[in-house]
C-alpha positions as CSV (number, residue, x, y, z in Angstrom):
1,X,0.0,0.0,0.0
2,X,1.3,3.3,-0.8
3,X,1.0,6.9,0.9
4,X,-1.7,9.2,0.2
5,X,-0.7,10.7,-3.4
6,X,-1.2,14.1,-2.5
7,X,2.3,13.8,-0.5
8,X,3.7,13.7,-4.1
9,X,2.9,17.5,-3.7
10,X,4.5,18.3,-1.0
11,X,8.4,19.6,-2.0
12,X,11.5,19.4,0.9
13,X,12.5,22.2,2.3
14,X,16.0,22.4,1.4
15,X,16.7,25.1,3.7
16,X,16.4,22.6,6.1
17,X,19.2,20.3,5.1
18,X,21.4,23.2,4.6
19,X,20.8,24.2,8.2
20,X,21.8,20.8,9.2
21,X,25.1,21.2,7.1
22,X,25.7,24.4,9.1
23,X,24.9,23.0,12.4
24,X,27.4,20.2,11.3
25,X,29.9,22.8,10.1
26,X,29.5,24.6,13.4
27,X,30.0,21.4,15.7
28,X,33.4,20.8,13.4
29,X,34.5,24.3,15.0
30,X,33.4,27.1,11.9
31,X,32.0,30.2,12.6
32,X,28.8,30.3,11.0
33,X,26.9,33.3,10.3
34,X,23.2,32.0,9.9
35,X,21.3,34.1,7.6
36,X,18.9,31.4,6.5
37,X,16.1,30.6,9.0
38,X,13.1,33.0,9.0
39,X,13.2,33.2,12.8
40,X,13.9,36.1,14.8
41,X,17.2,36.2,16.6
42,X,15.5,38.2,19.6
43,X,14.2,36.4,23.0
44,X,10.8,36.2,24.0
45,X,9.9,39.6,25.9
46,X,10.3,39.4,29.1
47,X,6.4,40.2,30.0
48,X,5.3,37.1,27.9
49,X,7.2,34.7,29.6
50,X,6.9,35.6,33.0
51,X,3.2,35.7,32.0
52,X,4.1,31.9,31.0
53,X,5.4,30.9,34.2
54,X,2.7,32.3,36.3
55,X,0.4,30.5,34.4
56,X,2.4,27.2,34.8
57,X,2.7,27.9,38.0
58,X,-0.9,28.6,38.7
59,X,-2.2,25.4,37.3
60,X,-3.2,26.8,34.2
61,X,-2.8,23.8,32.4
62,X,-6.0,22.7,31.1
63,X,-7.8,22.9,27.3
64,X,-9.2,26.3,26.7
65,X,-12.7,26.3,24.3
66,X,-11.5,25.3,20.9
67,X,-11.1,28.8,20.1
68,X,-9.4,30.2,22.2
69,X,-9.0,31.9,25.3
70,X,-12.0,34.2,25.5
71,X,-9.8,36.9,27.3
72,X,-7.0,36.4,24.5
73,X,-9.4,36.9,21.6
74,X,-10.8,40.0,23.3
75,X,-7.5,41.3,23.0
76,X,-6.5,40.4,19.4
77,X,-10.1,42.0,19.0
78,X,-8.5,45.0,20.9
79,X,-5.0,45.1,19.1
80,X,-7.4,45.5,15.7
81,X,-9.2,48.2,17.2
82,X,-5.9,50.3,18.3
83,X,-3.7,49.7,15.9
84,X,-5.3,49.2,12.4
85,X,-9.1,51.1,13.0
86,X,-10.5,47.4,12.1
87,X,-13.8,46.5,14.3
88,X,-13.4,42.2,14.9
89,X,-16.0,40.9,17.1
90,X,-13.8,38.1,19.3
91,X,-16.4,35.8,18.3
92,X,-14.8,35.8,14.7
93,X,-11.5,35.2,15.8
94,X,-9.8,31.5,16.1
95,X,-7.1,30.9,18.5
96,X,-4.9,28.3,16.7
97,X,-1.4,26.1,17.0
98,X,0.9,28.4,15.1
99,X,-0.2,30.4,12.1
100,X,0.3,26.9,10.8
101,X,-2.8,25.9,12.5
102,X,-4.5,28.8,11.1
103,X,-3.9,27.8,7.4
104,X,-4.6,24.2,8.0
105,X,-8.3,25.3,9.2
106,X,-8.4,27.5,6.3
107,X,-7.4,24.9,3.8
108,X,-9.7,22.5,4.8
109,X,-12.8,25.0,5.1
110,X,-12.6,26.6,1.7
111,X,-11.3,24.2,-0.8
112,X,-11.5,21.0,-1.9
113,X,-10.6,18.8,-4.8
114,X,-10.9,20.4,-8.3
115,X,-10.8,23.7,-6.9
116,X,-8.1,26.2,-8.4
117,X,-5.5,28.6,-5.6
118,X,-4.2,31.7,-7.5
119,X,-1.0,32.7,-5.3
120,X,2.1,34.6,-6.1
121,X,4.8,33.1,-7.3
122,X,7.4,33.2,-5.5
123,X,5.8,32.8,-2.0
124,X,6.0,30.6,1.2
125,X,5.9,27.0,0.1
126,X,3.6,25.7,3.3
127,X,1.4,27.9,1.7
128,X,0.9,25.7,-1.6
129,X,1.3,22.5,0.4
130,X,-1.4,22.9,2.6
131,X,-4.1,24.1,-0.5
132,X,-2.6,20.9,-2.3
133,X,-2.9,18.6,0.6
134,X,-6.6,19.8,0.5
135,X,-7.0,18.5,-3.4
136,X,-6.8,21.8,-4.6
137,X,-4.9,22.7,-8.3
138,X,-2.4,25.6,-7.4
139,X,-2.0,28.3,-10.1
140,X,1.4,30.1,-9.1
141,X,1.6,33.2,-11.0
142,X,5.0,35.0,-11.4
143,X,5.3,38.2,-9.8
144,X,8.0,41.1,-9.9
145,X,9.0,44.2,-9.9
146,X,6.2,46.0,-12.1
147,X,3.5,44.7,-9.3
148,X,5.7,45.2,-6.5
149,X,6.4,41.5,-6.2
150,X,2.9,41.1,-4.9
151,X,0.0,39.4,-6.2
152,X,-2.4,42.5,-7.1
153,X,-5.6,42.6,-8.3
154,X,-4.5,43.1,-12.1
155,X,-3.2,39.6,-12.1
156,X,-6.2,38.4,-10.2
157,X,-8.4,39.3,-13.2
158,X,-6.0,38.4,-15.5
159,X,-5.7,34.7,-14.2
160,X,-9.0,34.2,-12.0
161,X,-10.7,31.1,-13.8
162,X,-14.1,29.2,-13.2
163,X,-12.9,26.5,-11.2
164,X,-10.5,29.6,-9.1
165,X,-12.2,29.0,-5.6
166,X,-9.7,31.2,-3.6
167,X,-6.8,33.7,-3.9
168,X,-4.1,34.0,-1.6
169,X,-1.5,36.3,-0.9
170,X,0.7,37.8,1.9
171,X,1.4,41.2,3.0
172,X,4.4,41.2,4.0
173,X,5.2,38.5,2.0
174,X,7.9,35.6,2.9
175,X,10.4,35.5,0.8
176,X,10.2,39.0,-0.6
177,X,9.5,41.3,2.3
178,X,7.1,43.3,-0.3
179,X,3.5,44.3,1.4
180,X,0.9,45.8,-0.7
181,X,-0.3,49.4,0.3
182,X,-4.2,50.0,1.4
183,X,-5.3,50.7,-2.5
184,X,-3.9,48.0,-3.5
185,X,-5.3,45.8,-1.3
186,X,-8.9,47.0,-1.4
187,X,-8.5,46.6,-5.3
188,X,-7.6,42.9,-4.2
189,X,-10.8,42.7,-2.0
190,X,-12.6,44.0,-4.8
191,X,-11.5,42.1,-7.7
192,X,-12.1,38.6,-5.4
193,X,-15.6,39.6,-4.4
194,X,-16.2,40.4,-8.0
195,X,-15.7,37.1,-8.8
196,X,-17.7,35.5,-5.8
197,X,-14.5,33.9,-4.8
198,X,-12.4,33.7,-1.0
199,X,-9.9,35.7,0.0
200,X,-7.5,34.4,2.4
201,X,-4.2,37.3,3.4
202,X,-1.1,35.9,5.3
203,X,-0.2,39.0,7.7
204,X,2.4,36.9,9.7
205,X,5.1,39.7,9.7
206,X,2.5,41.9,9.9
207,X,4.4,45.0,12.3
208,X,7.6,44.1,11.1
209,X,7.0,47.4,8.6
210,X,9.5,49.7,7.9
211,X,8.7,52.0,5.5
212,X,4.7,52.4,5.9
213,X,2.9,52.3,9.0
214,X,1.7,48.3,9.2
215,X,-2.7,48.0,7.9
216,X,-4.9,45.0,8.1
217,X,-7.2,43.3,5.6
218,X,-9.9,42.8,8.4
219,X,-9.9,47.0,8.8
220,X,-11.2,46.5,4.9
221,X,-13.0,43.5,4.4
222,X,-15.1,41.4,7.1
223,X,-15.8,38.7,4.1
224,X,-11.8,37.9,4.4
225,X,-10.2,35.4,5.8
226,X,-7.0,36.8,7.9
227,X,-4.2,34.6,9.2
228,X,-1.6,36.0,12.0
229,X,0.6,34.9,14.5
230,X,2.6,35.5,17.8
231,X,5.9,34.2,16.6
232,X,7.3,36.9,14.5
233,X,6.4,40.5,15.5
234,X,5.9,39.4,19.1
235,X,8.6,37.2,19.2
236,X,6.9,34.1,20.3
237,X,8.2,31.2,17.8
238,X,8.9,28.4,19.7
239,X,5.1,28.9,21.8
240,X,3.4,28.0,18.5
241,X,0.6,30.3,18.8
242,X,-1.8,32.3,15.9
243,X,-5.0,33.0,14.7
244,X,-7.4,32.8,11.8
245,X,-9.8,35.6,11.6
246,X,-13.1,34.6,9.5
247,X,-15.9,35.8,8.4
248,X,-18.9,35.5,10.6
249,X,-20.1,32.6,8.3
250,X,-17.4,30.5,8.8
251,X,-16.8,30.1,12.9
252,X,-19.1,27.6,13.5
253,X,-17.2,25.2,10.6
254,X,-13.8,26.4,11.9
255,X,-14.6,25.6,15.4
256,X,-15.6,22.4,14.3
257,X,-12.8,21.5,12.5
258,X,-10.9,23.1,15.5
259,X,-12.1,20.9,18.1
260,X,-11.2,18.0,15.7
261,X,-8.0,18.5,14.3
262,X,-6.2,19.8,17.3
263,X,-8.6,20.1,20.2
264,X,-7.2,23.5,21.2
265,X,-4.0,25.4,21.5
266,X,-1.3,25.0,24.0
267,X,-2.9,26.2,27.1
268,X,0.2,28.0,28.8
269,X,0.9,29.9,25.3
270,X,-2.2,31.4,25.2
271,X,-1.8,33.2,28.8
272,X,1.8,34.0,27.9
273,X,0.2,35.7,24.7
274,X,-1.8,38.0,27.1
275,X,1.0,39.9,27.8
276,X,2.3,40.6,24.4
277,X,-0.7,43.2,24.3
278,X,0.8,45.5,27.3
279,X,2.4,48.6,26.8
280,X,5.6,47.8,28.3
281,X,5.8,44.5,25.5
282,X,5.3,47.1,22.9
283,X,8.2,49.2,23.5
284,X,10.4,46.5,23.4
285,X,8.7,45.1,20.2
286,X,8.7,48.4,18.6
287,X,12.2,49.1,19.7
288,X,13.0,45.5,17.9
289,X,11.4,46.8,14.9
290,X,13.9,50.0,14.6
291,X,16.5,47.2,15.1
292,X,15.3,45.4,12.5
293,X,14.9,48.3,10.3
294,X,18.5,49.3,10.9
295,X,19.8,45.6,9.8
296,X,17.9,46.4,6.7
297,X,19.7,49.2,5.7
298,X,23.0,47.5,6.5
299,X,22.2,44.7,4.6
300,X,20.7,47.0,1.4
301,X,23.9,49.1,1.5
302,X,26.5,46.0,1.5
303,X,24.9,44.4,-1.2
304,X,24.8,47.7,-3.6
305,X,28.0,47.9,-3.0
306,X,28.5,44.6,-4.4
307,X,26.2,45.3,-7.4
308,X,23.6,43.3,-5.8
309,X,20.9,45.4,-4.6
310,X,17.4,44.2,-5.0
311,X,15.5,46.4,-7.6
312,X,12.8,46.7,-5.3
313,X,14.2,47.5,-1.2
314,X,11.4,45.2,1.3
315,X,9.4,46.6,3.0
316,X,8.7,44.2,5.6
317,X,9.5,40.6,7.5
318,X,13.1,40.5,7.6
319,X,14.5,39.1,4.1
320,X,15.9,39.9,1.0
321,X,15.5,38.3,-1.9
322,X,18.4,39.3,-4.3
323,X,18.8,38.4,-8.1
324,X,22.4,36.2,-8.1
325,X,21.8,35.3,-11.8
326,X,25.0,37.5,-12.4
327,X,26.9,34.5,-10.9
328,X,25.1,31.9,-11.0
329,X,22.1,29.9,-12.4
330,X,21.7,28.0,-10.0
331,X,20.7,28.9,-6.1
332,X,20.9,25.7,-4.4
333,X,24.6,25.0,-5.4
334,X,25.6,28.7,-4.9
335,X,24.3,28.3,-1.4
336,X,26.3,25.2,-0.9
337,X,29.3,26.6,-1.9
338,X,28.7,30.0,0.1
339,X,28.5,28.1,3.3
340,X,31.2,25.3,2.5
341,X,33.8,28.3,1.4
342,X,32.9,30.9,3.7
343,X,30.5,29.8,6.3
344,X,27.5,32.1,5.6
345,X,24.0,30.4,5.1
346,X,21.7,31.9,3.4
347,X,18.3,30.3,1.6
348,X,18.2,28.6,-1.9
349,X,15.3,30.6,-4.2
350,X,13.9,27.2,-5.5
351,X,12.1,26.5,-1.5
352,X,9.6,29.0,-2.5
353,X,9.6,29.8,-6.5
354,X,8.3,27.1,-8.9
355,X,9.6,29.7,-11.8
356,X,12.7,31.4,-11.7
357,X,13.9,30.0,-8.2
358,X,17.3,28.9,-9.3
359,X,18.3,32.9,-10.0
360,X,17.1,34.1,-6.4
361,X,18.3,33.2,-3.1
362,X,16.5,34.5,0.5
363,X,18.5,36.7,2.7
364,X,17.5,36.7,6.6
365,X,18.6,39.5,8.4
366,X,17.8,37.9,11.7
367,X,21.5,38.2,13.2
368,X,23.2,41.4,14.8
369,X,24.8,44.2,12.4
370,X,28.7,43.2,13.2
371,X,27.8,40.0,11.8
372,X,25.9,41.0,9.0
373,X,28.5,43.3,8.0
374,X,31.2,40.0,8.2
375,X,28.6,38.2,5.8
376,X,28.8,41.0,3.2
377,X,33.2,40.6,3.9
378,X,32.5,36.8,3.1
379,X,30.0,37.1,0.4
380,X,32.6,39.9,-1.4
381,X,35.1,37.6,-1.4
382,X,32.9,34.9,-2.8
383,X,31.2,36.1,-5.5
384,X,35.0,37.9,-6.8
385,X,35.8,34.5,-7.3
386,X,32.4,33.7,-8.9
């Protein structure tokens, strides 16, 4: 007997095994500047994990309701309210394991075999697997620089068919750092509803902005479906905790599938989470922002130097995805030999573009700015000999 074909579908992550080379290069006594994980290098705040222990310490240990918390989803309600002028009853908000959680509720709610996913191409490869692991046909259209490297509603029109069920996108987007503006994304909202299709927006990085103040598809849409999480702007990665927001005519499914699939996130996570909505947690998370913001620049201005500046600078998330066709055609090998010849590691474009992915590679700049600035030193000498 063989395994559910579907897995066919599902590509490695190759960023994976090069990890595990560095870790392996690391333990042999190299110093390895990691530029390759999408994982910020910052500690949980302070705040969230005391608010952790207490909990733990208070017995709080037990399944919440399937959707949450009701105290945490009043404050993600709240966090709408203050930050992006978006009104979200808590009632339409599902408290999940992980944004991951979120898109596997979503995946299995809106489509189903025969069904057709427009998404961007490139974009975050979990992303295609789940839609395919739900028997849907992807349809990955290229983007670039003339739309921003974001999947607008131009291309929407332009590629929306009759079996196209749902269009996805992500603002900012992973691997690109790109983030579509609030025109732009009510054109998107538009061009969807047009069409009497779903929209479902990945706003994982959303905070990590640093051009533009950060906006929300829920502040624009209530017919959306909205997918965050606590592990990048707040910092929470290894708590695996997120949230789905839906439309009013979806909870009842979700929270069906919720109690099914996973029961109900981790308990102690969700009190932790609690704190990440106090003023002193956003200081610090604000102040890791400018931080972040700063690495960008150093990053931007080390690779122009080099000739290698992206055409278009991200706006968001912390990556950069830079155009090495100049040296080499393909990504997964000039990764290789980057970390094998000078111990930088950095992600291979083909995780995340099924066109074009051999000419791009990711750049995480999710390490401190005297080690970024010894990557550029190490990439210098590496693509002189290129």
């Amino acid at each position: 007997m063989g395994w559910n074909p579907r897995l066919e579908q599902v590509a490695p992550f190759r960023v994976m095994h090069l990890l595990e080379m560095a870790q392996a290069r690391e333990a042999l006594g190299f110093d390895v500047i990691h530029l390759e994980v999408g994982e910020p290098d910052f500690p949980t705040p302070a705040p969230i994990v005391a608010a952790g222990q207490q909990a733990l310490a208070d017995g709080r240990t037990r399944y919440t309701p399937a959707a949450g918390l009701p105290a945490l989803r009043e404050a993600i309600s709240g966090h709408y309210r203050d930050h992006f002028g978006a009104r979200v009853d808590p009632a339409r908000i599902i408290v999940t394991p992980g944004a991951s959680g979120a898109l596997l509720l979503a995946s299995q709610l809106l489509v189903s075999g025969g069904d057709r996913v427009l998404m961007a191409d490139p974009n975050y490869p979990c992303n295609r697997h789940f839609m395919a692991l739900a028997g849907a046909e992807i349809d990955a259209v290229p983007v670039g620089r003339e739309t921003g490297w974001q999947l607008d509603a131009t291309l929407i029109e332009r590629h929306w068919q009759p079996a196209t069920r749902l269009a996805m996108l992500a603002s900012p987007s992973n691997p690109t750092g790109h983030t579509l503006n609030r025109t732009a994304l009510a054109g998107v909202c538009e061009a969807v509803a047009a069409r009497g299709g779903e929209l479902l927006v990945d706003e994982i990085y959303q905070g990590l902005n640093f051009d533009d103040a950060p906006l929300s598809t829920a502040a624009l849409s209530h017919d959306a479906f909205v997918v965050n999480s606590f592990s990048k702007y707040f910092g929470m990665t290894g708590w695996r905790l997120g949230w789905l927001v839906a439309p009013e005519r979806a909870v009842e499914p979700l929270t069906r599938l919720a109690q099914n699939v996973f029961l109900a996130a981790p308990t102690p996570s969700q009190h932790a989470a609690l704190a990440a909505f106090t003023p002193e947690c956003r200081e610090e998370l604000e102040a890791r922002r400018a931080t972040l913001k700063a690495r960008r620049q150093v990053l931007l201005d080390g690779l122009a130097a080099l000739g290698l500046a992206p055409d278009v600078a991200p706006q968001g998330a912390f990556y950069v995805w830079l155009d090495i066709s100049r040296y080499s055609d393909d990504s997964q090998a000039f990764c290789q030999r980057l970390l094998e010849e000078e111990n930088v590691a950095i992600t291979p474009g083909v995780d995340f573009a099924v066109e074009g992915g051999e000419r791009f590679v990711r750049i995480a700049f999710t390490a401190e700015v005297a080690r970024l600035e010894e990557a550029l030193v190490r990439l210098a000498r590496f693509v002189a000999r290129s």
